[in-house]
Residue, then its C-alpha position, 0 to 999 in steps of 0.5 A: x195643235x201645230x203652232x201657226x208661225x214656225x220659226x226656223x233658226x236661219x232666219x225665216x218664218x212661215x205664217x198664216x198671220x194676215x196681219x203680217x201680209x205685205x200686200x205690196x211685196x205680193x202684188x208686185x211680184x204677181x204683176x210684174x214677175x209671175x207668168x200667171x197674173x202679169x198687170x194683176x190689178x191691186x185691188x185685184x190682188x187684195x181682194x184675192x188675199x182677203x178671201x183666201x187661207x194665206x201664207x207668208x214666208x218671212x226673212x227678218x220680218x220682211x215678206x220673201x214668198x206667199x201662197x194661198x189656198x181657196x178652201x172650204x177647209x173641209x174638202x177642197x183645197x185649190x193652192x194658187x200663187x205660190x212664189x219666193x222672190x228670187x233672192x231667197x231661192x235655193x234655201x229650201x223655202x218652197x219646200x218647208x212652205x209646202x210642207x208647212x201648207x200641208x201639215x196645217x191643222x185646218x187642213x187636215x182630210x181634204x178629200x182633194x187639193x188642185x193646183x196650176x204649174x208650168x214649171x213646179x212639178x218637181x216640187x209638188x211631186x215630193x209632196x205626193x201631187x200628180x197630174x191629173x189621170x187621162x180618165x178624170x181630165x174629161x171631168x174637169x171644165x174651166x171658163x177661163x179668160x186669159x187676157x183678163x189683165x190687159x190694159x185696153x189698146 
């Protein structure tokens, strides 16, 4: 069985350690520098965290990028909130995260993985991702409130 933390010699640490999550570094990032969640509550945010498989990248025991999957961990898997802070950007991180993500033994023969990206594509590609074909779009439905976050004006 895999290890649940891989410490890599550079320097940084992927984990699924829930105990080791900043939910301050995660919050704000997701309120103030994400595309997705901008003026996501905090409350919000740690409820997200407590009902989610979370992965933490870590420099020097300090939180520098997150994702989580909401997961039955038998069939389906839906990664969301993927993010390294800026500072800790073109060292290969979201890669060895992703791949950390996939090997995990707990989420070995998903029958299907989802996720949402503007501008990732490229990565999520490496890793055997795809848009999702014509003929299975008109599956797929949502009920989406977009300005969910908005304070009231």
């Amino acid at each position: 069985m895999k290890n649940e933390t891989d410490v890599e010699k550079d320097g940084y640490a992927i984990s699924t350690d829930a105990a080791k999550l900043d939910l301050a570094v995660i919050h704000q990032y997701l309120s103030c520098d994400s595309y997705w969640a901008q003026n996501i509550p905090f409350e919000t945010v740690e409820r997200s965290v407590a009902n989610s498989f979370c992965f933490g990248v870590y420099h020097e025991n300090n939180q520098v990028g997150f994702a989580r999957l909401i997961t039955d961990k038998a069939t389906f898997a839906y990664l969301a909130d993927v993010f390294i802070l800026p500072e800790h950007r073109g060292k290969g991180l979201s890669k060895r995260l992703i791949a950390f993500i996939h090997s995990h033994p707990e989420l070995q023969g998903l029958r299907r993985w989802m996720l949402g990206t503007k501008d990732a594509h490229e990565l999520y590609k490496q890793f055997g991702w795809t848009a999702l074909p014509e003929e299975v779009v008109p599956r797929f439905m949502q009920l989406h409130t977009a300005d969910i976050y908005k304070k009231g004006e």
